[in-house]
C-alpha positions in Angstrom: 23.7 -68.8 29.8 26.2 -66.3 30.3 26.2 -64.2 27.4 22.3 -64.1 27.8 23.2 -63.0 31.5 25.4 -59.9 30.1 23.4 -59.3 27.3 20.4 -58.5 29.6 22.4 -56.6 32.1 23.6 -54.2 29.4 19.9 -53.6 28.5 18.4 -53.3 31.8 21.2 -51.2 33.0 21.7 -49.1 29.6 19.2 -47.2 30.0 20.1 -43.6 30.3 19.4 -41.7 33.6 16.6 -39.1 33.5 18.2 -35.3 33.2 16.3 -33.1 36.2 16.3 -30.1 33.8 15.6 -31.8 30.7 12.7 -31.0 28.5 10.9 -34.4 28.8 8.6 -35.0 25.8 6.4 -37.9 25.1 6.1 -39.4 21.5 3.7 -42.0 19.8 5.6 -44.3 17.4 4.3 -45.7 13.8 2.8 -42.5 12.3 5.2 -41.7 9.4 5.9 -38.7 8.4 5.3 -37.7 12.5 7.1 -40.1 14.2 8.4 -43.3 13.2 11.7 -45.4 13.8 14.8 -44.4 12.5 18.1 -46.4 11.5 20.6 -46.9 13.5 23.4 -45.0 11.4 20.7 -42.1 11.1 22.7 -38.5 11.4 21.9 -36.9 14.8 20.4 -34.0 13.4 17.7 -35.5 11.6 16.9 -38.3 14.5 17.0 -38.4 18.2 17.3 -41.1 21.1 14.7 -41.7 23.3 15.5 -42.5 27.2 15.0 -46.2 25.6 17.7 -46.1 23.3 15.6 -46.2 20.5 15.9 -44.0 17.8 13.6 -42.0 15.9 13.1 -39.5 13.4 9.7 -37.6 12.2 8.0 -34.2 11.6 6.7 -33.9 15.2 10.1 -35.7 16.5 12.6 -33.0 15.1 9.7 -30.8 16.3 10.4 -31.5 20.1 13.9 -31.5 19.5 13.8 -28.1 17.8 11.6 -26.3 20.5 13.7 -27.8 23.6 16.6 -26.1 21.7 14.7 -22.9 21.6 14.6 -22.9 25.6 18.3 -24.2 26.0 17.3 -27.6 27.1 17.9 -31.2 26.3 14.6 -33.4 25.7 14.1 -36.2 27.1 12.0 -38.1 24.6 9.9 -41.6 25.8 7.3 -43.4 23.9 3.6 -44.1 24.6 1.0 -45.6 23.1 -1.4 -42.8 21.2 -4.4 -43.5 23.9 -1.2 -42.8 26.8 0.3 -39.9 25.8 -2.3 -37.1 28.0 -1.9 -39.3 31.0 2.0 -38.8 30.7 0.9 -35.0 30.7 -1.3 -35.0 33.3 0.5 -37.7 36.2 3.8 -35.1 34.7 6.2 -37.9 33.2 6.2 -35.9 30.3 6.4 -31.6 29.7 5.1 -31.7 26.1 4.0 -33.8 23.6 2.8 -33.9 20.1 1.6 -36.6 18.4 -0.8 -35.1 15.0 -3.1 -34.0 18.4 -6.2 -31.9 16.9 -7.4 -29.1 19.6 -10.6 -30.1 20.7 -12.6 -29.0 23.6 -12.9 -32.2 25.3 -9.0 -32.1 25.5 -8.4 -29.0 26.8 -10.6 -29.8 29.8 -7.7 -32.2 30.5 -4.8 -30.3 29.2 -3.7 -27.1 27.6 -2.6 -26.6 23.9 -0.2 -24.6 22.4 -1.2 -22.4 19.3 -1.7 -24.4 16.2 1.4 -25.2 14.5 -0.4 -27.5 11.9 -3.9 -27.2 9.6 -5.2 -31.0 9.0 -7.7 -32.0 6.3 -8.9 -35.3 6.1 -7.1 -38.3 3.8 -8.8 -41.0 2.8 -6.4 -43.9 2.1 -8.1 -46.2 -0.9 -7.2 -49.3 -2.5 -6.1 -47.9 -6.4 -8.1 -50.9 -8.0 -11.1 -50.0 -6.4 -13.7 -49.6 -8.9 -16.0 -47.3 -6.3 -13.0 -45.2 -6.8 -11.5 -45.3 -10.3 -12.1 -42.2 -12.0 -10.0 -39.0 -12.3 -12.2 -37.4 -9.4 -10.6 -39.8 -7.2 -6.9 -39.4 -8.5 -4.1 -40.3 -6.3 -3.8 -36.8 -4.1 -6.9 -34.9 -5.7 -9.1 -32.7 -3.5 -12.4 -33.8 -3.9 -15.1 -31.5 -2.7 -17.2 -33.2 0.3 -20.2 -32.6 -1.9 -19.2 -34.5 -5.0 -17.9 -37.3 -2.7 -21.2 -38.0 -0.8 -23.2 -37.0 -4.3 -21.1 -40.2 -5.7 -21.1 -42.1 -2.5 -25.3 -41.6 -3.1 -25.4 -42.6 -7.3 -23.3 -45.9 -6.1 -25.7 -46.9 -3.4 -28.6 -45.6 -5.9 -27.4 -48.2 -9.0 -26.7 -51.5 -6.7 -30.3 -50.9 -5.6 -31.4 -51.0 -9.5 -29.9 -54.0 -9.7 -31.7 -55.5 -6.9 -28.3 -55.3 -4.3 -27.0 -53.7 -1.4 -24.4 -51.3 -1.1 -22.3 -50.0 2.2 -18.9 -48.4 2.3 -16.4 -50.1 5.3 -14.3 -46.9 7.0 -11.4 -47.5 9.5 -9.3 -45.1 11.0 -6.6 -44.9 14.4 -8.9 -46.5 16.8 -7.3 -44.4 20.2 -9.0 -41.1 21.0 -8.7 -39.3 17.4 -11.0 -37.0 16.1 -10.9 -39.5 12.6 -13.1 -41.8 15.2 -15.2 -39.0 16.0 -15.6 -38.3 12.2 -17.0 -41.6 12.3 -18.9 -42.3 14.9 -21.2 -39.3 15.4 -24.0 -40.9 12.6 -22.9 -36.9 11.0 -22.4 -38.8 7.6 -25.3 -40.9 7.5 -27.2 -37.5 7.5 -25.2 -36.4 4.4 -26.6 -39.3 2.9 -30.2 -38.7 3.3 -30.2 -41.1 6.8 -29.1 -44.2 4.3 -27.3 -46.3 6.5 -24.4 -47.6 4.2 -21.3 -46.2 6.0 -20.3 -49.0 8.2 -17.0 -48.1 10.9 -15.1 -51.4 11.0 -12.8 -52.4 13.8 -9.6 -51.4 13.2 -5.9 -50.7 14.9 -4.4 -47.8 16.8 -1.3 -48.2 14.5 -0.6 -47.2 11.1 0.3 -50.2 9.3 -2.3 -53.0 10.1 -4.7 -50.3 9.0 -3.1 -49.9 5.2 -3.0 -53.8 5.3 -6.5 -53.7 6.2 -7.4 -51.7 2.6 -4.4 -53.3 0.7 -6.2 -57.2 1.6 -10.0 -55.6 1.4 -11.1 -56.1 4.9 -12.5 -52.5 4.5 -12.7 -49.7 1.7 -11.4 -46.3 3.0 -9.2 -45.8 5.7 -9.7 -42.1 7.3 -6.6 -40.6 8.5 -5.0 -36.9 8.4 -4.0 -36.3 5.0 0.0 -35.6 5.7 0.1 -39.3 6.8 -1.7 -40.8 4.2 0.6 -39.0 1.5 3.8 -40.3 3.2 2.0 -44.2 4.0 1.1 -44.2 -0.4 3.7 -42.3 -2.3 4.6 -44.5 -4.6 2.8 -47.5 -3.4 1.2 -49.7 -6.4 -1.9 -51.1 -4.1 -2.7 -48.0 -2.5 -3.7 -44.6 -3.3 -5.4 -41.2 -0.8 -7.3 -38.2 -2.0 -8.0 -35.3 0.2 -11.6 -34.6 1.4 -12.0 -30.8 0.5 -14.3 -29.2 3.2 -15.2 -26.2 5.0 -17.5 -28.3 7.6 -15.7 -28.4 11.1 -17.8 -31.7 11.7 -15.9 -33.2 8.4 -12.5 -31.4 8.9 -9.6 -33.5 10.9 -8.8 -30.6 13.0 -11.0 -27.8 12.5 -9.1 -26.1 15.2 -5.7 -27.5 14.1 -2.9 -29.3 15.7 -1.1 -28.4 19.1 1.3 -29.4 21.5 0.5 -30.3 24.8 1.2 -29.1 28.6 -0.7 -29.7 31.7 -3.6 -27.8 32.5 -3.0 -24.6 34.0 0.8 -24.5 33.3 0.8 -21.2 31.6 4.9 -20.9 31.9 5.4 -23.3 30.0 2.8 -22.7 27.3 4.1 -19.7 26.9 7.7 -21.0 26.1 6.4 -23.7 23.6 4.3 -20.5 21.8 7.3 -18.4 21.6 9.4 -21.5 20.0 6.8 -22.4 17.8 6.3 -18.4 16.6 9.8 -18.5 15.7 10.1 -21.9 14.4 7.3 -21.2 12.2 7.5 -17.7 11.7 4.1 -16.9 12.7 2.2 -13.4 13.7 1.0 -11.0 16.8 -2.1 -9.9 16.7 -2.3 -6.2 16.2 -3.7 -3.6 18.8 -6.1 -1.1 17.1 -3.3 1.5 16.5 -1.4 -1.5 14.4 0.9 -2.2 16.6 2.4 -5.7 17.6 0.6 -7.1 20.9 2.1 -10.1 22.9 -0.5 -12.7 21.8 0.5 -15.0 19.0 -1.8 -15.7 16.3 -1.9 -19.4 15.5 -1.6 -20.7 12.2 -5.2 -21.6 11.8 -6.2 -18.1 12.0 -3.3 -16.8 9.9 -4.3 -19.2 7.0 -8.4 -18.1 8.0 -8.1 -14.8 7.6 -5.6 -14.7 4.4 -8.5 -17.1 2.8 -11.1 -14.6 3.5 -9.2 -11.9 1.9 -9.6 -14.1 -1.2 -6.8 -14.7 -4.1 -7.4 -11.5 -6.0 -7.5 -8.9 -2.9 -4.3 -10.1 -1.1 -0.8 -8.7 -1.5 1.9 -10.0 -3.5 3.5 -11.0 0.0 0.0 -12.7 1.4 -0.2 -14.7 -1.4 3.1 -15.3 -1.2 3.0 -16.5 2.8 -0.7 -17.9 2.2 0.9 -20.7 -0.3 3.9 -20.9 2.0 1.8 -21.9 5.3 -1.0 -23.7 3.4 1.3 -26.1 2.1 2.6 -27.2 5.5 -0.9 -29.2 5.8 0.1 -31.4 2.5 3.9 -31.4 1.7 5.9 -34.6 2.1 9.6 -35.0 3.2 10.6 -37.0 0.4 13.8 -38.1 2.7 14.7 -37.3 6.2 17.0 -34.3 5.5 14.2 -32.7 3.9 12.6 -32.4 7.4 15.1 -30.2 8.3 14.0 -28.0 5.7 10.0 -28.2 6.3 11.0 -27.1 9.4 13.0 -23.8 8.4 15.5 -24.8 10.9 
């Protein structure tokens, strides 16, 4: 009884104490590459504590980490669940957050955004003996153009009713206030496939992992997630596979208007700080006045990526193509280890 006596004093009381001029940033755990937990022996650089003790490591954790640097704070990092982490910006427990959180309008009614820092496109996370998903179109990290998908979706429904059966297609994704729900749930597909009802949403889990178990024990066929955490959740998995659905549809895109971090409404101060980290963090662009000349507003990298695909391949410069590559591939690239998220990073 004792040693069960001390054991929970040192956890109740080893908590750390909340720093007044800390950066406090809020974190949802179990989305690897964004956030997930880290060893214990993990270097410093590549991980940080929460106020919990527990330690993590991730794209959007060495994110925080790198932009309360920028402003010559500590951060304060605690976790929440994904559903929790605008109420921690809104009651204040937390300054920022980011958490894979796509810019949408119903958010920003609640909260503000930062510029995008991050261009999603959907992943859809497959079970590599599926036979509905077999050939080379389908290949383990192939684009597939949301036409050919929904054409083949359509010829499979088309030859089970030939043969006298029924044929639906189970989709899961992050249950908790992601636009992968939305994608869903809005009946947007069913119209892409001439009003057949065969796409059924299945219940599912607002973590990662039960939601691969879900496809890796068939209890549903495609799991819908952004397409930087399916690569990381199937590299080298022998049940699993994800291919990337190729659109220019907002209503089919993961984050038509990109990813952000989060403040509370109305705090412009510190929007502004978070911009100004995440311009040099990620090296990104003013927008020009109509002499040329740099303004003070930021261009996100949603519009950066835009207007260098409009230009098309064969009319940019050797440095837009350059820097088009460069930024594109921050929607698809996988730290194969933690160090490398140092790198993805440019710190």
């Amino acid at each position: 009884m004792y040693f069960f006596l001390l054991w929970l004093h040192i956890k109740v009381f080893a908590k750390k104490h909340s720093n007044p001029n800390a950066l406090k940033g809020g974190i949802f755990v179990g989305m690897g590459p964004v956030c997930l937990q880290s060893d214990e022996d993990a270097s410093v650089s590549y991980s940080h504590l929460t106020l919990e003790d527990e330690r993590l490591t991730g794209f959007e954790v060495l994110l925080l980490k790198e932009i309360a640097k920028q402003q010559g704070k500590e951060l304060e990092l605690t976790i929440n669940t994904f559903a929790g982490l605008l109420g921690d910006i809104e009651t204040g427990k937390a300054d920022i957050t980011a958490s894979c959180l796509a810019i949408t309008e119903d958010r920003k009614a609640k909260v503000d955004f930062s510029i995008a820092y991050n261009v999603p496109m959907n992943g859809f996370v497959v079970r590599r003996d599926n036979k509905d998903f077999e050939s080379n179109l389908f290949g383990h990290n192939a684009r597939v153009k949301d036409k050919d998908l929904f054409a083949h979706l359509d010829n499979l429904y088309e030859n089970a009713k030939k043969e006298g059966k029924e044929k639906s297609f189970t989709f899961i994704a992050v249950t908790a206030s992601t636009t992968d729900t939305d994608f869903l749930g809005k009946g947007y597909i069913k119209k892409l496939l001439n009003n057949r009802d065969i796409i059924k949403k299945e219940t599912s889990s607002d973590n990662i992992g039960p939601n691969l178990e879900f496809i890796r024990n068939n209890k549903a066929d495609i799991f819908v997630v952004d397409d930087v955490i399916a690569h990381y959740n199937t590299e080298g998995d022998k049940d699993l596979k994800y291919f990337i659905l190729d659109s220019t549809d907002p209503q089919l895109q993961s984050g038509p208007n990109g990813v952000g971090v989060v403040v509370k409404k109305g705090d412009t101060k510190r929007q502004k700080e978070v911009n100004d980290a995440l311009r040099k963090i990620f090296n990104l662009e003013y927008v020009k006045d109509k002499d040329g000349k740099d303004t003070d507003v930021i261009e996100d990298l949603k519009y950066i990526l835009t207007r260098l695909h409009e230009l098309k391949k064969e009319k940019r410069t050797k440095y837009q193509e350059t820097r088009y590559k460069d930024l594109k591939g921050k929607n698809t690239r996988k730290p194969e280890e933690e160090k490398n998220l140092l790198l993805y990073l440019k710190f």
